[in-house]
Structures are given as C-alpha cells and as structure tokens.
VMD Tcl script that builds the backbone (N, CA, C; Angstrom):
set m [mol new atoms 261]
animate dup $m
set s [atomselect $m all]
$s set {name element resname resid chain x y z} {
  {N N UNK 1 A -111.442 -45.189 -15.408}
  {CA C UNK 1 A -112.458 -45.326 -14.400}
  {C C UNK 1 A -112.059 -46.370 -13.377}
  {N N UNK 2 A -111.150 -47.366 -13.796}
  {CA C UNK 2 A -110.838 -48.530 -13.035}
  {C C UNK 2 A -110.092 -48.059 -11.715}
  {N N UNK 3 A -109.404 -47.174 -11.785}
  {CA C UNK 3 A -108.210 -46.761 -10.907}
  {C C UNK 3 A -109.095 -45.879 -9.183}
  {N N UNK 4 A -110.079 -45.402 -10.091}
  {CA C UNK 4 A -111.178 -44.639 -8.742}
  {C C UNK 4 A -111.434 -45.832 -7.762}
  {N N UNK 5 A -111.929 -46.935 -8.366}
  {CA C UNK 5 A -113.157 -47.995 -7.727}
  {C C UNK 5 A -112.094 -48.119 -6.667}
  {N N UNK 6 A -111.291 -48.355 -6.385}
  {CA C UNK 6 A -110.022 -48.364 -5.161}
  {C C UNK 6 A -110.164 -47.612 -4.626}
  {N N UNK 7 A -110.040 -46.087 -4.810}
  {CA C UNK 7 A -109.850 -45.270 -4.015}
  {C C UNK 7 A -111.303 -44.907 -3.312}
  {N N UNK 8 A -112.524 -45.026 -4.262}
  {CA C UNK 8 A -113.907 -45.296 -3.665}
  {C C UNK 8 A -114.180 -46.620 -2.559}
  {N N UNK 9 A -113.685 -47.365 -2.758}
  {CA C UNK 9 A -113.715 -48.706 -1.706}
  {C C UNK 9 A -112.841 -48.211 -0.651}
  {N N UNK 10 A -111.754 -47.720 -0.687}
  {CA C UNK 10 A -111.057 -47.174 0.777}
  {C C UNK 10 A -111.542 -46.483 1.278}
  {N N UNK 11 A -112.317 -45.511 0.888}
  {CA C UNK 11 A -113.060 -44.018 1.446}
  {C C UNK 11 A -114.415 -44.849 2.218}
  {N N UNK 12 A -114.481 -45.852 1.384}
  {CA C UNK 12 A -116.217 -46.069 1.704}
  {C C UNK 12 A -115.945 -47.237 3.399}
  {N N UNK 13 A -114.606 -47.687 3.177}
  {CA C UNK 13 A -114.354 -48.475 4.058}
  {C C UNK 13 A -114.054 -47.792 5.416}
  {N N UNK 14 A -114.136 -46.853 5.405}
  {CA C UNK 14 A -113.336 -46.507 6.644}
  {C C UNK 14 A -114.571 -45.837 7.492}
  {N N UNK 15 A -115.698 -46.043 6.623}
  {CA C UNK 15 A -116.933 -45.469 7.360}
  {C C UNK 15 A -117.449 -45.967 8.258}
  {N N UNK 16 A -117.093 -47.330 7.933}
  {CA C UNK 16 A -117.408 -48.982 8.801}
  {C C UNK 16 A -116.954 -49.102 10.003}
  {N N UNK 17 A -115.856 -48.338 9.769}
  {CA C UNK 17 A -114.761 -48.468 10.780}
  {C C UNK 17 A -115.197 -48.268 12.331}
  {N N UNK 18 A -114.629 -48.775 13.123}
  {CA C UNK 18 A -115.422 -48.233 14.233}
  {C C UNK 18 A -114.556 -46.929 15.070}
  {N N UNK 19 A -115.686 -46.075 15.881}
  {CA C UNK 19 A -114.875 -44.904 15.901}
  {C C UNK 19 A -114.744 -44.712 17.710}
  {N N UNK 20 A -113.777 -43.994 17.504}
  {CA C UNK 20 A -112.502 -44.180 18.913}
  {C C UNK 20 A -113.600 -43.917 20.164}
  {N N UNK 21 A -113.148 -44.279 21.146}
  {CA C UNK 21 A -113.874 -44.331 22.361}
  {C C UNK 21 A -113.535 -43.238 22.903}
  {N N UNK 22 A -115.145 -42.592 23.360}
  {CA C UNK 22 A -114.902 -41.030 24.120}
  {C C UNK 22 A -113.878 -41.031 24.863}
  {N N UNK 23 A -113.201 -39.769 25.049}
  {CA C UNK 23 A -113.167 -38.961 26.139}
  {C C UNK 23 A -112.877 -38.977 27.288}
  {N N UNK 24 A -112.847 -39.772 28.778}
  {CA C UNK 24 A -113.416 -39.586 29.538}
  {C C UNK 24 A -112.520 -39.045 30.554}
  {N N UNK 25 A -112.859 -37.892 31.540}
  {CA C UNK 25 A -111.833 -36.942 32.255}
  {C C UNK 25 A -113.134 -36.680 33.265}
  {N N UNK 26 A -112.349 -37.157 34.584}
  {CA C UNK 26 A -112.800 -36.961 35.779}
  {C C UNK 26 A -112.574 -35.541 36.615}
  {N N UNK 27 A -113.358 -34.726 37.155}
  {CA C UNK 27 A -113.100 -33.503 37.025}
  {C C UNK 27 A -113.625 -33.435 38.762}
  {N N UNK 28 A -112.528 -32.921 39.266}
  {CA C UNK 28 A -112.621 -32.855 40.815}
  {C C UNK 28 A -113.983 -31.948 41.373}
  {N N UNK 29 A -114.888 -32.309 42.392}
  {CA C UNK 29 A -115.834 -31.650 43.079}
  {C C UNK 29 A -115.557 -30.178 43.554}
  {N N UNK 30 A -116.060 -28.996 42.831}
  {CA C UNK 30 A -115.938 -28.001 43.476}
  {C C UNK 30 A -117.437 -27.960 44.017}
  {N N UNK 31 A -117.237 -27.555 45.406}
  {CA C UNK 31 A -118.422 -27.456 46.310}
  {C C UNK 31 A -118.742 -25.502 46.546}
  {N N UNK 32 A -120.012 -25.352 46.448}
  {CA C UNK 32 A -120.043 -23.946 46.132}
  {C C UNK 32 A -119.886 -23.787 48.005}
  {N N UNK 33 A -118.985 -22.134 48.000}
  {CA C UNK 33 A -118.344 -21.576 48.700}
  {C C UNK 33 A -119.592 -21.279 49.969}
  {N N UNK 34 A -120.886 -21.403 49.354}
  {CA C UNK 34 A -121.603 -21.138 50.561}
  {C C UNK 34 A -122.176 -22.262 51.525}
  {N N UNK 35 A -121.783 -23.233 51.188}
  {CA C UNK 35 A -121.645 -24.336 51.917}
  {C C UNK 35 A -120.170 -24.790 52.848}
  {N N UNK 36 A -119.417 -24.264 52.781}
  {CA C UNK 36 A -118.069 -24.479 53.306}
  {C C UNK 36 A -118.192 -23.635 54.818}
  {N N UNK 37 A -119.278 -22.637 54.635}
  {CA C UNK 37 A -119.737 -21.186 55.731}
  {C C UNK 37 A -120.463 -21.689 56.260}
  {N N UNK 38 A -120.379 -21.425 57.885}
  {CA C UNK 38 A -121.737 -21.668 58.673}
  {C C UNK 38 A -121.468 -19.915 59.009}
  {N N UNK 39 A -123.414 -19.540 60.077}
  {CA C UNK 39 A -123.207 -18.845 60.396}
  {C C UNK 39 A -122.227 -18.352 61.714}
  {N N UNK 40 A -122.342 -17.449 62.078}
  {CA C UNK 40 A -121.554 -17.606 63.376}
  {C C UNK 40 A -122.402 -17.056 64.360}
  {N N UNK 41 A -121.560 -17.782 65.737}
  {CA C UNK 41 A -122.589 -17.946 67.029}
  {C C UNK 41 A -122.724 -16.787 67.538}
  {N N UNK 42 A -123.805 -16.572 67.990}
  {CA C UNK 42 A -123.946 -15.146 68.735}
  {C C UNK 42 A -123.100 -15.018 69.900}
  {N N UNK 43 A -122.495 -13.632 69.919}
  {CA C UNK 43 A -121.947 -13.383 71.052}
  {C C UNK 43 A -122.385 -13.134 72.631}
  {N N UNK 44 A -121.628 -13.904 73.432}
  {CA C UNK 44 A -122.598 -13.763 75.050}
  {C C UNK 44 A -122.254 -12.226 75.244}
  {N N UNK 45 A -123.865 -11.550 75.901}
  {CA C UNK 45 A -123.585 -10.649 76.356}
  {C C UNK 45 A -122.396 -10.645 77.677}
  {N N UNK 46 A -122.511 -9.175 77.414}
  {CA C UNK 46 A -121.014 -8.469 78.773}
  {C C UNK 46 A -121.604 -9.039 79.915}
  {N N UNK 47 A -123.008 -8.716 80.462}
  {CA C UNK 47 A -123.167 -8.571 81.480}
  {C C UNK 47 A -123.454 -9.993 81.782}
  {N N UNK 48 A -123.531 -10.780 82.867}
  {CA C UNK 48 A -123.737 -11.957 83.958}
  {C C UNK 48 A -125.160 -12.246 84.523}
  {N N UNK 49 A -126.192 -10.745 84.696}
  {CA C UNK 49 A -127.339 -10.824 84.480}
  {C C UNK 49 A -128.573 -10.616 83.571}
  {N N UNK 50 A -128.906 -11.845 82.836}
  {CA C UNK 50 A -129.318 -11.864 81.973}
  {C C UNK 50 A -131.494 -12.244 82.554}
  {N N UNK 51 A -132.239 -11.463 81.705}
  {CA C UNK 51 A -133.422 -11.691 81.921}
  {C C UNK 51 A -133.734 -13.331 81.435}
  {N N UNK 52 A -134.886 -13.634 81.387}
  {CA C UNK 52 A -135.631 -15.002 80.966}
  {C C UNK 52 A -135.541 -15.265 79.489}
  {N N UNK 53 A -136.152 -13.633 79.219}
  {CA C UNK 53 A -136.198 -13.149 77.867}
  {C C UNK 53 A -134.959 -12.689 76.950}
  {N N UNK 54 A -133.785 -12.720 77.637}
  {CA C UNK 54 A -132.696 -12.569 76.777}
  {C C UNK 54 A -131.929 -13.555 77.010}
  {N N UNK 55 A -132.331 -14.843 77.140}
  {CA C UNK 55 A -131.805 -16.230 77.557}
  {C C UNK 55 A -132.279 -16.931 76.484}
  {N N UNK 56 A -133.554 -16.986 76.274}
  {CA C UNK 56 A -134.386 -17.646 75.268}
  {C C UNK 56 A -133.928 -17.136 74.360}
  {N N UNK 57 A -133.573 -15.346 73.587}
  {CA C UNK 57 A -133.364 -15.267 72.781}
  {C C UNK 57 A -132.130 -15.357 72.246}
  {N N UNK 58 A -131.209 -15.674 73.287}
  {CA C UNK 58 A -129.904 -16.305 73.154}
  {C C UNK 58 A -129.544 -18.012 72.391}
  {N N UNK 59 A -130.946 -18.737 73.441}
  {CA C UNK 59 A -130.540 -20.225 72.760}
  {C C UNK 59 A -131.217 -20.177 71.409}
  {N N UNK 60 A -132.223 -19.142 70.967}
  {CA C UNK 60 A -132.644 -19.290 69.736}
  {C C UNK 60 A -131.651 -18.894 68.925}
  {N N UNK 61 A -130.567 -17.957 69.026}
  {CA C UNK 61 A -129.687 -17.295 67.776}
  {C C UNK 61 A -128.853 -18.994 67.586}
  {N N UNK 62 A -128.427 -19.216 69.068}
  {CA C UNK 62 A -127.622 -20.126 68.901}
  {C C UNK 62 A -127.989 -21.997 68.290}
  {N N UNK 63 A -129.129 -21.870 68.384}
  {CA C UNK 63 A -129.870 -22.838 67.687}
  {C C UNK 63 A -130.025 -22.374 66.538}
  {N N UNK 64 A -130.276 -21.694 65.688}
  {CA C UNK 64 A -130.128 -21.370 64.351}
  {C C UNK 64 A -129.094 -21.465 63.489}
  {N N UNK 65 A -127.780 -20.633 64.616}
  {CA C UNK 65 A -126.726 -20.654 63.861}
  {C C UNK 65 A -126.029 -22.639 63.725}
  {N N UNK 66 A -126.407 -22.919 64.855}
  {CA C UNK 66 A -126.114 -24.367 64.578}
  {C C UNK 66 A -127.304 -24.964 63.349}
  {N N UNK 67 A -128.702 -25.135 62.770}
  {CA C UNK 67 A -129.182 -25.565 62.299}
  {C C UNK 67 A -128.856 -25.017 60.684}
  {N N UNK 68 A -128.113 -23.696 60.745}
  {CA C UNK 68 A -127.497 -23.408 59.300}
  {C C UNK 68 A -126.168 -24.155 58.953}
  {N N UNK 69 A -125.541 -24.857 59.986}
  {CA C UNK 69 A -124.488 -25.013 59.650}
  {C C UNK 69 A -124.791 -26.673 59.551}
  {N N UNK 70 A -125.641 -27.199 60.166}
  {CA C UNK 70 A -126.073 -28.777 59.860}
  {C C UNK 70 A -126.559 -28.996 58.829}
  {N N UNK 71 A -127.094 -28.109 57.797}
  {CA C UNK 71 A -128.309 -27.718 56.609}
  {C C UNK 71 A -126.713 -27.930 55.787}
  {N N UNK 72 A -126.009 -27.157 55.924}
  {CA C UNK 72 A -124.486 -27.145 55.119}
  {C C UNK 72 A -123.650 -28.544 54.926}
  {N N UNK 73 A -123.587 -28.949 56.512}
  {CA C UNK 73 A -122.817 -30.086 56.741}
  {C C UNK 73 A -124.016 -31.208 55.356}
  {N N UNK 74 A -125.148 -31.229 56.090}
  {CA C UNK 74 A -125.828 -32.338 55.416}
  {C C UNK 74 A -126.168 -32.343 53.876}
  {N N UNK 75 A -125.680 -30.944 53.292}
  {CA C UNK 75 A -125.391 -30.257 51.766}
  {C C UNK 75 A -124.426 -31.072 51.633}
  {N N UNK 76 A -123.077 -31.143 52.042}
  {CA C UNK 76 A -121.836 -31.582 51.506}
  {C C UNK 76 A -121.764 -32.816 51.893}
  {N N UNK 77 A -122.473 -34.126 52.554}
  {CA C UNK 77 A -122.684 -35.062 52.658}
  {C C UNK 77 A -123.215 -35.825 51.288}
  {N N UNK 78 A -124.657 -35.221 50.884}
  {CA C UNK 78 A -125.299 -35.596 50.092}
  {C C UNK 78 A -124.421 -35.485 48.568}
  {N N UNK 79 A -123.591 -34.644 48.622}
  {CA C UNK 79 A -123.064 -34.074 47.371}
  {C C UNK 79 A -121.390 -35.457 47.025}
  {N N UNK 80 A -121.048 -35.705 48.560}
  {CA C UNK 80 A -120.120 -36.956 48.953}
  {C C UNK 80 A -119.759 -37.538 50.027}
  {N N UNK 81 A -120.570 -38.758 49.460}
  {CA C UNK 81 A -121.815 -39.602 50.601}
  {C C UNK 81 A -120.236 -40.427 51.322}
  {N N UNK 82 A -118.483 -40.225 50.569}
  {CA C UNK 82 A -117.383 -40.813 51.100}
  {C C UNK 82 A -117.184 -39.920 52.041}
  {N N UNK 83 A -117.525 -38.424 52.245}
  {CA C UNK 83 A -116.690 -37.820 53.356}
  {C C UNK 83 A -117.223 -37.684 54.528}
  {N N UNK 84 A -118.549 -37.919 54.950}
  {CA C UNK 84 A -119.262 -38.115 55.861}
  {C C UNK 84 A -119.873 -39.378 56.515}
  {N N UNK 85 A -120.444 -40.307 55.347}
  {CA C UNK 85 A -120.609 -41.099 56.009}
  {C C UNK 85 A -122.151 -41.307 56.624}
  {N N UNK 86 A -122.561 -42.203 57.229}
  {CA C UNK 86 A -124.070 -42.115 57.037}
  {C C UNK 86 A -124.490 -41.326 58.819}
  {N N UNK 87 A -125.338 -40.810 58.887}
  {CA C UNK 87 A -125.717 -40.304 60.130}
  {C C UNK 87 A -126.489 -41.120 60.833}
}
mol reanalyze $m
mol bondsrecalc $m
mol representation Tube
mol addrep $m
C-alpha cells in the first residue's frame, strides 16, 4: 500500500498546478462586402434640356446615392475608429 501514497500525492499534485494561459490569436477584420459598395450615381440624361421636374429628380437620385454611400463610409468607421478618424 506504501508504494501508491506517492503515486497518489503526484496525481493529486498536479491538480494544484496552475494551468497554461489561453490562447490568444488576433484575427484580422473582415468587413462585410456590402459595405465596401456604394450605390452608383445616376446617369445625366442625353439631352441638355432638362424640365424643373427632371432636375429635382436628378439631385434626389444623386443625393441618395451619396447618403448610401456615407451610411457605408460611417459603417466602416465605427467598425475602425483607426481608419477614419473622427468627423
């Protein structure tokens, strides 16, 4: 019986032990693909004469397509506050 109590005290000792420090692995930012996209700007019509009403609805496409792509920009800011920078 004498010969165990050793091998029971080593087993029991190593429980004490302290145990190894996580892990730790830094894992590069993938930014989802629909943020990298803005939309794109509307195309000027052919013609040179344009109504009131297809002027307005010109700066509206083109105000949109810019406010999707600031919505994006200010996505990938928030996500890394190093590549932008504060506004």
């Amino acid at each position: 019986m004498l010969p165990a109590l050793p091998l029971c005290c080593a087993m029991l000792s190593t429980a004490c032990a302290p145990a190894a420090p996580p892990e730790i692995r830094l894992l590069p930012l993938r930014l989802p693909d629909a943020l990298l996209v803005c939309a794109e700007a509307p195309a000027l019509p052919a013609s040179d004469q344009l109504t009131q009403g297809q002027v307005a609805e010109l700066l509206l496409a083109y105000d949109a397509a810019h406010g999707d792509c600031a919505s994006h920009l200010a996505a990938v800011r928030r996500l890394n506050p190093a590549a932008g920078g504060e506004q």
